[in-house]
RODO-2510 file (C-alpha; in nm, 4 decimals, decimal comma):
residues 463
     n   res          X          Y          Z
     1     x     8,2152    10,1633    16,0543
     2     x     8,0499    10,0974    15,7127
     3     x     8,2007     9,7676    15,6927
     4     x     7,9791     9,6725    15,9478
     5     x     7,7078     9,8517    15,7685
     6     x     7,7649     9,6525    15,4523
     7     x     7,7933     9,3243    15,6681
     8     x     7,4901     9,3746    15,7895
     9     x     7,3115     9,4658    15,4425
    10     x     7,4714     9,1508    15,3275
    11     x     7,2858     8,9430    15,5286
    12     x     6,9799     9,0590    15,5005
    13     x     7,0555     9,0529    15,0924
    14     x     7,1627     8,7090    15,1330
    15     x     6,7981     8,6250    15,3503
    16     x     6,6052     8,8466    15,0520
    17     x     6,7587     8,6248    14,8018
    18     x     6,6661     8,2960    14,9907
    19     x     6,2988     8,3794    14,9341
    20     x     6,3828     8,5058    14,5577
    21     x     6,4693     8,2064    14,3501
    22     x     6,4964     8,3529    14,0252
    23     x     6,7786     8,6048    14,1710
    24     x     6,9639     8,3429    14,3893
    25     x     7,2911     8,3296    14,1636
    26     x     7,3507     8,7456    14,2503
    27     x     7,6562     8,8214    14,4618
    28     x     7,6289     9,1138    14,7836
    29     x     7,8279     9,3848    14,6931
    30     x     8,1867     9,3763    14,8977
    31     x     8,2469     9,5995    15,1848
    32     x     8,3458     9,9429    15,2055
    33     x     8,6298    10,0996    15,4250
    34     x     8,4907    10,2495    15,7606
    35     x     8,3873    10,5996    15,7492
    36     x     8,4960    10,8500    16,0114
    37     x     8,3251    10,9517    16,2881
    38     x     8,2397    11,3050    16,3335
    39     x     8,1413    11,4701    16,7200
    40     x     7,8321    11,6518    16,6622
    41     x     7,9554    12,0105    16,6925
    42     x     7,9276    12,1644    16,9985
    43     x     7,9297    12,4550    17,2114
    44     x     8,0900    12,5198    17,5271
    45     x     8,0822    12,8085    17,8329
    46     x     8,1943    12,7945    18,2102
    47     x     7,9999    12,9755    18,4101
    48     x     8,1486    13,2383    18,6426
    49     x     8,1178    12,9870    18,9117
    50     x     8,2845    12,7218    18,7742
    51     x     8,0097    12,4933    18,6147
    52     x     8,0492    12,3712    18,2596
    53     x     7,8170    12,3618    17,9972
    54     x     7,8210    12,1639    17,7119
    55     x     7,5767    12,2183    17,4147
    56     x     7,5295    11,9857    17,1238
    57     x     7,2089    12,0544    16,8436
    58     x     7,1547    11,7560    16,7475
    59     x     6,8775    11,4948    16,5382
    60     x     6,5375    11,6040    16,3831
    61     x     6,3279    11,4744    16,6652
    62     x     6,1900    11,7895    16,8716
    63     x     6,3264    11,6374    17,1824
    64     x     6,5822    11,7313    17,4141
    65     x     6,8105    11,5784    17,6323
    66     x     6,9454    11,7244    17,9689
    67     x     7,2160    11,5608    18,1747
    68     x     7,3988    11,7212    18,5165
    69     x     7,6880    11,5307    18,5835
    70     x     7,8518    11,5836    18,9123
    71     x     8,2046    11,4881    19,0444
    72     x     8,0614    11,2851    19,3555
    73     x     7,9777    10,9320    19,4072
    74     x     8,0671    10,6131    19,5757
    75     x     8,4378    10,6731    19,5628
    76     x     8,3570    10,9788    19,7585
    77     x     8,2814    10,7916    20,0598
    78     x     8,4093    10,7075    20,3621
    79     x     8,4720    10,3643    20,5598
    80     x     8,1774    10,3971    20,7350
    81     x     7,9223    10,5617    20,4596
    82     x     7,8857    10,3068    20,2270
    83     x     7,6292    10,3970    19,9539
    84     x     7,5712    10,7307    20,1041
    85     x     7,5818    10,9134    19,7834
    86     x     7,2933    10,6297    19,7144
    87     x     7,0727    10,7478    19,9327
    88     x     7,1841    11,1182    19,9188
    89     x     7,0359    11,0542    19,5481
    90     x     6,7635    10,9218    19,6358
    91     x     6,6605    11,1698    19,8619
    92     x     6,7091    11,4686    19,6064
    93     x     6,4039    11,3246    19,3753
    94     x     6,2224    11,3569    19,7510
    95     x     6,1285    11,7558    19,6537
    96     x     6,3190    12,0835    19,7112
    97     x     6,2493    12,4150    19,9180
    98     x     5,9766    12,5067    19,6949
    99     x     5,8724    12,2394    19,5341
   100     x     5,7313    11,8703    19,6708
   101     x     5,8451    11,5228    19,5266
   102     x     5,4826    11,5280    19,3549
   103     x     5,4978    11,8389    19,1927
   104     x     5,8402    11,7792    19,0543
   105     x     5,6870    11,4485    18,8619
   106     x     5,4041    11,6389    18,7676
   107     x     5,6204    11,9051    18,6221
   108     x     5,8215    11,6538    18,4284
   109     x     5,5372    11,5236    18,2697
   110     x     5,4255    11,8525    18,1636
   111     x     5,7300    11,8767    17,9941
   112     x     5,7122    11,4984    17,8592
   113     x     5,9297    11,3397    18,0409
   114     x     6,0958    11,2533    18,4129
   115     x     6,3560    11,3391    18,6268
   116     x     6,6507    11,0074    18,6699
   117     x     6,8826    10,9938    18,9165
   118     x     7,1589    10,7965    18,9343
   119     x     7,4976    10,7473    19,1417
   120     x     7,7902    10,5649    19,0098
   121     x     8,1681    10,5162    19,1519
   122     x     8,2693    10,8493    18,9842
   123     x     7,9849    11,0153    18,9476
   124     x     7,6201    11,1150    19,0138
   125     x     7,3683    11,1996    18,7390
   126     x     7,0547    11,3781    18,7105
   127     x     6,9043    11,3608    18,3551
   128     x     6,5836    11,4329    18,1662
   129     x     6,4333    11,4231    17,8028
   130     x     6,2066    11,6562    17,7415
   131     x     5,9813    11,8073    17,4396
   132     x     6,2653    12,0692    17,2678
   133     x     6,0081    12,3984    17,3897
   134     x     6,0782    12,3082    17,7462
   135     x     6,4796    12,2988    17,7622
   136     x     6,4790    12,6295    17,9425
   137     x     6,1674    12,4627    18,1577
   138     x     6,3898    12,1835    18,2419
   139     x     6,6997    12,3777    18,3100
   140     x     6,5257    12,5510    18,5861
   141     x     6,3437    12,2401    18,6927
   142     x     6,7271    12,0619    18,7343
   143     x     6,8479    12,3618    18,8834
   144     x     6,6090    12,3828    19,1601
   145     x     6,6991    11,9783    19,2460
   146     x     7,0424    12,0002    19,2540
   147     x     7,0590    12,3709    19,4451
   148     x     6,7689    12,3683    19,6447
   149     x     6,7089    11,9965    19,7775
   150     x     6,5344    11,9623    20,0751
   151     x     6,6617    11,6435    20,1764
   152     x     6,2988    11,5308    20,3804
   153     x     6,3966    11,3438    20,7103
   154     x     6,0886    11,2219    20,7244
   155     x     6,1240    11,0593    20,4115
   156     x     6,5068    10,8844    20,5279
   157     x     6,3457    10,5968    20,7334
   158     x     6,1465    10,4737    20,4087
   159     x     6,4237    10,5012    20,1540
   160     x     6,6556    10,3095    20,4141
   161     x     6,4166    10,0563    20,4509
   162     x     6,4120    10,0400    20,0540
   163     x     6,8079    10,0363    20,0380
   164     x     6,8205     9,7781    20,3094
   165     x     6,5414     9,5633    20,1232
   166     x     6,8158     9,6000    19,8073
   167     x     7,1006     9,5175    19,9969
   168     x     6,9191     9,2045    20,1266
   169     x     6,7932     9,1077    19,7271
   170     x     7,1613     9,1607    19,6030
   171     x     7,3071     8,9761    19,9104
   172     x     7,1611     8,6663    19,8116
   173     x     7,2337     8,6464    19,4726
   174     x     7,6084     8,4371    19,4584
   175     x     7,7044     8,6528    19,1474
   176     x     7,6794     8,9428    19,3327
   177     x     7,8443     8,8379    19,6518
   178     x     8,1553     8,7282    19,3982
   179     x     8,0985     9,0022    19,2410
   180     x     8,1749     9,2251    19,5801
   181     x     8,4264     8,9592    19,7037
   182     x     8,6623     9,0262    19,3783
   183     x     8,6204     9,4231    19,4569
   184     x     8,7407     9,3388    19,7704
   185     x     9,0335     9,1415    19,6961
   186     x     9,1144     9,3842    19,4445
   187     x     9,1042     9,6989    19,6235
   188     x     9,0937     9,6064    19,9692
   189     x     8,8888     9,7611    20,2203
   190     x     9,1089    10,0329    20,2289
   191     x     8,9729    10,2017    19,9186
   192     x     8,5207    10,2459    19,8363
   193     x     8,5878    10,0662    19,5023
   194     x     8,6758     9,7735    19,7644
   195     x     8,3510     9,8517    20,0047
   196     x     8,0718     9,7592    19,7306
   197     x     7,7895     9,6368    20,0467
   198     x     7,7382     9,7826    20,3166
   199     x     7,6338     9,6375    20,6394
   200     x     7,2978     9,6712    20,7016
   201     x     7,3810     9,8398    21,0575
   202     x     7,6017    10,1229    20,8060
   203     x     7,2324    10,2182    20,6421
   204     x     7,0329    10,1872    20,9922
   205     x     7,2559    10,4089    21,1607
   206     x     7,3007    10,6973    20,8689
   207     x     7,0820    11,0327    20,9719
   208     x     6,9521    11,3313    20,8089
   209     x     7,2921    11,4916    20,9163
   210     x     7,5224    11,2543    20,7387
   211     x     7,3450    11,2960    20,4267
   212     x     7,3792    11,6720    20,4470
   213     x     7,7284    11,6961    20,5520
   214     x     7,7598    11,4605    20,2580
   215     x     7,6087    11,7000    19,9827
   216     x     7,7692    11,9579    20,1393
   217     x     8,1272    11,8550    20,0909
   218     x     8,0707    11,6991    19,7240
   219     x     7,7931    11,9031    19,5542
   220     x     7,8574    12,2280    19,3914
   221     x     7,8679    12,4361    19,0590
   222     x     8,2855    12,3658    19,0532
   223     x     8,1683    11,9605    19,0250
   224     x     7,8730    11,9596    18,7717
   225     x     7,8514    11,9082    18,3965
   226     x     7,5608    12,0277    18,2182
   227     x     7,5029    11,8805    17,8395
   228     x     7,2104    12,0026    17,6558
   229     x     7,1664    11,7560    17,3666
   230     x     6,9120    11,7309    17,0874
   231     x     6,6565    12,0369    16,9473
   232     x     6,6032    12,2982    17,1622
   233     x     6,6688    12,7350    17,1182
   234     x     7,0168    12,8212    17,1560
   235     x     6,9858    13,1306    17,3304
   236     x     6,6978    13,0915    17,5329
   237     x     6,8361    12,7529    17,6824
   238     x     7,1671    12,9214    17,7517
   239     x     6,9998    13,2430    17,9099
   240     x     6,7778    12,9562    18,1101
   241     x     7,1038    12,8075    18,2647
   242     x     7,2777    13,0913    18,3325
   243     x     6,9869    13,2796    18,5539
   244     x     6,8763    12,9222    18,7251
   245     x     7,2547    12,8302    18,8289
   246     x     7,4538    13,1183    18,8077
   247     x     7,4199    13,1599    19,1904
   248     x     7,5110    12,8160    19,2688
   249     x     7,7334    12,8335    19,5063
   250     x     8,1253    12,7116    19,3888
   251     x     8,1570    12,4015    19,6537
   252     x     8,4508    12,2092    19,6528
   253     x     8,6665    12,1701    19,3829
   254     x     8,6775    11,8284    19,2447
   255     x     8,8537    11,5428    19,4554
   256     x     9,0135    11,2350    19,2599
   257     x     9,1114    10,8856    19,4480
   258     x     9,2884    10,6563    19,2021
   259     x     9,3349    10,3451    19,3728
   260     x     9,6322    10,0917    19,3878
   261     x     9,4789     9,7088    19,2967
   262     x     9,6257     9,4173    19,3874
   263     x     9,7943     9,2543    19,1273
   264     x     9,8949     8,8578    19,1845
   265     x     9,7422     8,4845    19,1886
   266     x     9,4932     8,4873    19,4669
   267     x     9,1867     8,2327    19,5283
   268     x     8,8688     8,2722    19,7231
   269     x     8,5909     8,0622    19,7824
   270     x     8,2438     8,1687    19,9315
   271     x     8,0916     7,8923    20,0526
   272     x     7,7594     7,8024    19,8851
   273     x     7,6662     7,5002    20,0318
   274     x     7,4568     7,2768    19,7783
   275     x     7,5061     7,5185    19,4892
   276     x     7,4308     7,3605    19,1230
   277     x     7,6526     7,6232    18,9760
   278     x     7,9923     7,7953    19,0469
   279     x     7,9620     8,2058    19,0138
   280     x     8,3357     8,2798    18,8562
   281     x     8,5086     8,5929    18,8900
   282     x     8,8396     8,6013    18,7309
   283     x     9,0958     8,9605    18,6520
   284     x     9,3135     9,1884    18,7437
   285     x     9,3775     9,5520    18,7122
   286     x     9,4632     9,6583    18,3601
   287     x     9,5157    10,0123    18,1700
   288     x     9,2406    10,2537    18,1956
   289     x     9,0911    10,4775    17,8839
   290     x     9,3944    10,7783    17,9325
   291     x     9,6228    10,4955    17,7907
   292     x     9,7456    10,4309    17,4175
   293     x     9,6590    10,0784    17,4402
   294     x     9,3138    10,1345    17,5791
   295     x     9,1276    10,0761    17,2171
   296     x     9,3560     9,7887    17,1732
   297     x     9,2990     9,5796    17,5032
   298     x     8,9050     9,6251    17,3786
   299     x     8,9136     9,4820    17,0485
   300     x     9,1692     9,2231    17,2088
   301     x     8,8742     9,1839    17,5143
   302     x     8,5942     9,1101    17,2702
   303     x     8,7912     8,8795    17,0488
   304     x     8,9152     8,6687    17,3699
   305     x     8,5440     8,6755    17,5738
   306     x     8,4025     8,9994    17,5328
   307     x     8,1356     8,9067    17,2604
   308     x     7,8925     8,6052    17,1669
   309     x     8,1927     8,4917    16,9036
   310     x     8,4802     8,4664    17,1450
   311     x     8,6818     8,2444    17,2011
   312     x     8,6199     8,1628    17,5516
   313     x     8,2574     8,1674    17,5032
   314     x     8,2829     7,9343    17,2136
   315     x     8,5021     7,6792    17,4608
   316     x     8,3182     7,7132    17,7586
   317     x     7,9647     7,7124    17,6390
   318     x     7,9641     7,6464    17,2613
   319     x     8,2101     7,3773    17,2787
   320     x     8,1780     7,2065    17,6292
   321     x     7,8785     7,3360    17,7874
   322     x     7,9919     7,4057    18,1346
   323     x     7,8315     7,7327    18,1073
   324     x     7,5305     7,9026    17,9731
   325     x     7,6594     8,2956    17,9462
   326     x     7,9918     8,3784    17,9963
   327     x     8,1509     8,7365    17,8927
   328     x     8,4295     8,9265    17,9745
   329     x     8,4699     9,3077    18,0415
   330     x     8,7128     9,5967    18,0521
   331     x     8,5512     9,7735    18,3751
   332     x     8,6838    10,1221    18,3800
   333     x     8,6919    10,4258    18,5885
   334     x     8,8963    10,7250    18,6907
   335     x     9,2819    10,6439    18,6613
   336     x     9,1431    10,2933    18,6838
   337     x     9,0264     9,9226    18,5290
   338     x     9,0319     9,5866    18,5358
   339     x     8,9197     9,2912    18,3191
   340     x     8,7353     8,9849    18,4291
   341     x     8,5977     8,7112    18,2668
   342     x     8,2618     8,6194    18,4585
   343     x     8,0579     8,2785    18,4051
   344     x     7,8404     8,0964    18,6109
   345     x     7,9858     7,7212    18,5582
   346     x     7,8525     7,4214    18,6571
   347     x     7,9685     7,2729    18,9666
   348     x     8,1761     6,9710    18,8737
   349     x     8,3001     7,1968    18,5902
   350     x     8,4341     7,4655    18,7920
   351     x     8,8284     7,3649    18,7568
   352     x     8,7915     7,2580    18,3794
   353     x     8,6316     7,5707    18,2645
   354     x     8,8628     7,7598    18,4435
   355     x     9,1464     7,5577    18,2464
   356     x     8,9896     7,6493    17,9191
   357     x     8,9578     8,0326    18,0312
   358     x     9,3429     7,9866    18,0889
   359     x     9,3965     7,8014    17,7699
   360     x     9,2553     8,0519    17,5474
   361     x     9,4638     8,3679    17,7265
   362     x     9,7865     8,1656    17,6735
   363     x     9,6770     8,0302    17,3237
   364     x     9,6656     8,4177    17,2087
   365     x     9,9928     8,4917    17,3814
   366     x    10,1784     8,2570    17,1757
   367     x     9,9890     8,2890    16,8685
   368     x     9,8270     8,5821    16,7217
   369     x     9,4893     8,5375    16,5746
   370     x     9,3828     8,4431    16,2180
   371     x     9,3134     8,8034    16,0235
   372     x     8,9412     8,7075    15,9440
   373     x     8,8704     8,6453    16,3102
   374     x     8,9951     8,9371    16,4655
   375     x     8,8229     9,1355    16,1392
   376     x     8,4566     9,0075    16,2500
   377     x     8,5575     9,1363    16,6192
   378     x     8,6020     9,4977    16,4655
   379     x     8,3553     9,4899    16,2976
   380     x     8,1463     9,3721    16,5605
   381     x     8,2815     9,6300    16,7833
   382     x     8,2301     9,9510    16,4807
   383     x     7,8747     9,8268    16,4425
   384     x     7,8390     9,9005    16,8185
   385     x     7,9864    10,2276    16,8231
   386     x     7,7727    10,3482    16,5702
   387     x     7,4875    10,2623    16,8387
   388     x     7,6111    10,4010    17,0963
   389     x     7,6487    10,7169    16,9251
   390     x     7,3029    10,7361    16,7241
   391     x     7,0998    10,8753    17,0388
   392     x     7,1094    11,2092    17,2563
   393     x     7,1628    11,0330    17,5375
   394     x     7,4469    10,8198    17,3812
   395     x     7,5845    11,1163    17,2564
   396     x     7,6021    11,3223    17,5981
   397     x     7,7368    10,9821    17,7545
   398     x     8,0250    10,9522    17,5125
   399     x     8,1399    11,3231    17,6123
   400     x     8,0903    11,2559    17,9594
   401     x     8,3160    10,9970    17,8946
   402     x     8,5542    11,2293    17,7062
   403     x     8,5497    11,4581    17,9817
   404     x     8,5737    11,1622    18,2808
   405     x     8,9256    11,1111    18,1588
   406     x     9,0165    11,3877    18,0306
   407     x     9,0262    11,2650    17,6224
   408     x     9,1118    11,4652    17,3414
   409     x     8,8122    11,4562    17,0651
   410     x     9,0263    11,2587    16,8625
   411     x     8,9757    10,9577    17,0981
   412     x     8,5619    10,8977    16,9149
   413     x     8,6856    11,0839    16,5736
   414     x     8,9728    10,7845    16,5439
   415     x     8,7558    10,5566    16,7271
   416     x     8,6534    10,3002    16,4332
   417     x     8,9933    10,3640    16,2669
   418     x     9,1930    10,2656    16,6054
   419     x     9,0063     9,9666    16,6168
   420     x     9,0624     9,8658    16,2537
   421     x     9,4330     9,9501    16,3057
   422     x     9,4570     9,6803    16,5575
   423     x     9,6844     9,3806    16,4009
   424     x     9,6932     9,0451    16,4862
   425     x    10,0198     9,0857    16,6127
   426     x     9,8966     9,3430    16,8508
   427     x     9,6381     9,1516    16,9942
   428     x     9,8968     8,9167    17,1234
   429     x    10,1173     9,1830    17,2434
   430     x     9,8222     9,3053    17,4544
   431     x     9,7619     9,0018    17,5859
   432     x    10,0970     8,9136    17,6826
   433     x    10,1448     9,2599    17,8476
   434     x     9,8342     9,3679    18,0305
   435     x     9,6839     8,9782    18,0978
   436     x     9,8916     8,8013    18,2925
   437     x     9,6982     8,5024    18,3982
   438     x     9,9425     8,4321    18,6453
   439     x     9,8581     8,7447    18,8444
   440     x     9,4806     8,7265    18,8033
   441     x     9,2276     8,7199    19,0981
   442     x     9,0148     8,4127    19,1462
   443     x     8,6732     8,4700    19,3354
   444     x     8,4451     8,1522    19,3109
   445     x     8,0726     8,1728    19,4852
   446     x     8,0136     7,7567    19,5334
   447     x     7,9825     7,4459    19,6866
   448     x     8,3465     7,4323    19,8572
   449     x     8,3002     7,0791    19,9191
   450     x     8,2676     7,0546    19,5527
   451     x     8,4631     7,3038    19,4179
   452     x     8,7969     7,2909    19,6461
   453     x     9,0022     7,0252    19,5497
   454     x     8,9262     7,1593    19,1221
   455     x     9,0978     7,4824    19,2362
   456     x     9,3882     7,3743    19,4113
   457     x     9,5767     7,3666    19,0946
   458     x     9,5281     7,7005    19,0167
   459     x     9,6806     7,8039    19,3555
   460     x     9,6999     7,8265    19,7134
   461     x     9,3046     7,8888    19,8428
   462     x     9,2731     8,1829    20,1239
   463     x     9,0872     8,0425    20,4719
***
């Protein structure tokens, strides 16, 4: 981690010395080995009706972070209620059995800040931030929500006409519709990580009692996290919690649905006719975080297009220019991930910059990569953990992580030195084992008059 640190000093010595003549001949110190990285301590409690609680004193700032996590989301849903738990979230912010939508805000704000609510695949989150005096405040406030919602139908026909207005916006972006097409091909329609969209009929149709039924059979104590994070009274918070959800009902017990992805050479075009660019989806499924390898296939990730220096992003854009902003990603969730590389490419370079994007995964699984480059990767990739930790709300997201899938604390203590402990040689190992470019996906959003004949030599094309 402090190598990073000292990197960074380094460069800003090196600017300071620009600008300082008489001092220009003086050498940055060299870099340090990474420190450690220490979890905040914390302190946990169940409640007798199975919710967790999770807190962590934290920073100097007399601010607090709240953050209910809940077992329920998209993956949750059935063939037919596609972003549901959407507009089940949406409709808890709408008020509660005591309190409207208006007086919730305005309670918020009393405290300093605002209730956020957001769904994910795995998981659906309410969270606030709040001056540290209000924690208990806010407890109550978050209990009431989650309990107590009222779930307004008369408020259903303007939040489906917002989803639908969403659905239309994201619809006609080609990213996104390769975006959904690679979900698709991955998962199938079988599993909800396969049904990103809806149709638009799917929202019309959904009624008060489908969003009911739908909180009913995913929402309860047994499913929620609740991490307290930053300055706030010990006791009085935890006395605040326990009287404002201690009679939450239990609810169900937590449901898991790992999926089984598709893993071989598939091509699909959706035709853009006219298109000046090529939206480029290429993956497979991959390990998810429970594995040993998991820190591994990141640093590997970032060093082959995960960051600004990669090498793919140096071909594709630095190098020939077919492409503006590539980047890759490790995409995981429960039991689950995939990478994909992702670039908008210009039309006549669709099949070339998918040959370089080839080239560079087979160039690092024949030859491992030179020590100094995959050094600036980790420490490119320590700098950013120390980000991601250096907030409350990082902080309760990294747990939430933790507790997603099921890591020991070890997993952020041995974060920075896992990544460090990465060789050369194991970066090609990685790549040889988990990306097989031979059994990668190809989703292409494009001008298939254009684009067709480049991507026959990748593979057979699906009608």
């Amino acid at each position: 981690m402090s190598r990073f640190v000292v990197s960074l000093l380094s460069v800003l010595l090196a600017a300071f010395l620009v600008a300082a003549p008489s001092q220009a001949q003086e050498q940055p110190p060299p870099g340090g080995e990474p420190k450690p990285f220490s979890v905040p301590e914390r302190t946990s409690l169940t409640l007798d009706n199975g919710m967790q609680v999770t807190f962590v004193e934290y920073g100097n700032v007399p601010k607090v972070t709240l953050a209910a996590v809940v077992s329920a989301g998209n993956v949750n849903e059935g063939p037919e209620e596609v972003w549901l738990s959407d507009l089940l979230g949406d409709l808890i912010s709408e008020g509660t059995t005591t309190r409207t939508s208006a007086e919730i805000s305005a309670e918020a704000a009393r405290m300093g800040g605002e209730i956020n609510i957001g769904v994910s695949p795995d998981r659906t989150r309410l969270t606030t931030d709040v001056l540290s005096e209000f924690a208990p405040d806010a407890a109550r406030l978050m209990a009431d929500l989650l309990k107590n919602p009222s779930l307004p139908e008369e408020e259903l026909t303007r939040l489906k006409r917002d989803r639908i207005r969403q659905l239309s916006v994201q619809l006609s972006q080609p990213q996104q519709q390769a975006f959904a097409e690679f979900r698709k091909v991955l998962y199938s329609d079988d599993h909800p990580y396969g049904r990103v969209f809806p149709e638009q009929s799917m929202l019309e149709a959904y009624t008060i009692d489908d969003v009911e039924r739908f909180y009913a059979e995913n929402f309860g104590a047994q499913r929620t996290h609740l991490y307290v994070v930053g300055n706030f009274d010990p006791g009085a918070t935890e006395q605040a919690i326990r009287d404002a959800f201690g009679d939450w009902e239990e609810g169900p017990e937590t449901a898991t649905n790992p999926p089984s992805p598709s893993s071989e050479r598939q091509i699909h075009i959706i035709d853009q006719p006219g298109a000046k660019q090529s939206n480029v989806y290429v993956g497979l499924p991959v390990i998810d975080p429970s594995h040993e390898d998991y820190v591994a296939l990141q640093v590997t990730n970032s060093l082959l297009g995960g960051s600004f220096a990669s090498r793919i992003t140096s071909n594709i854009r630095e190098d020939k220019g077919y492409t503006y902003s590539p980047n890759s990603t490790v995409s995981s969730r429960y039991r689950d991930a995939y990478w994909a590389e992702i670039a908008a490419i210009t039309t006549e370079a669709t099949g070339p910059a998918l040959k370089e994007i080839f080239y560079e995964i087979d160039s690092l699984q024949t030859t491992p990569p030179p020590a100094e480059e995959l050094e600036a990767i980790q420490n490119y990739l320590a700098g950013t953990f120390v980000l991601q930790n250096s907030s409350r709300g990082g902080i309760y997201g990294q747990l939430a992580f933790l507790d997603l899938h099921g890591l020991p604390d070890d997993f952020l203590t041995g974060y920075v030195d896992a990544v460090y402990a990465v060789t050369p040689e194991d970066v090609q190992r990685i790549t040889q084992t988990y990306l097989d470019d031979e059994k990668m996906t190809i989703v292409v959003a494009g001008d298939r008059s254009k684009i067709e004949e480049q991507l026959k030599d990748f593979g057979p094309i699906a009608e």
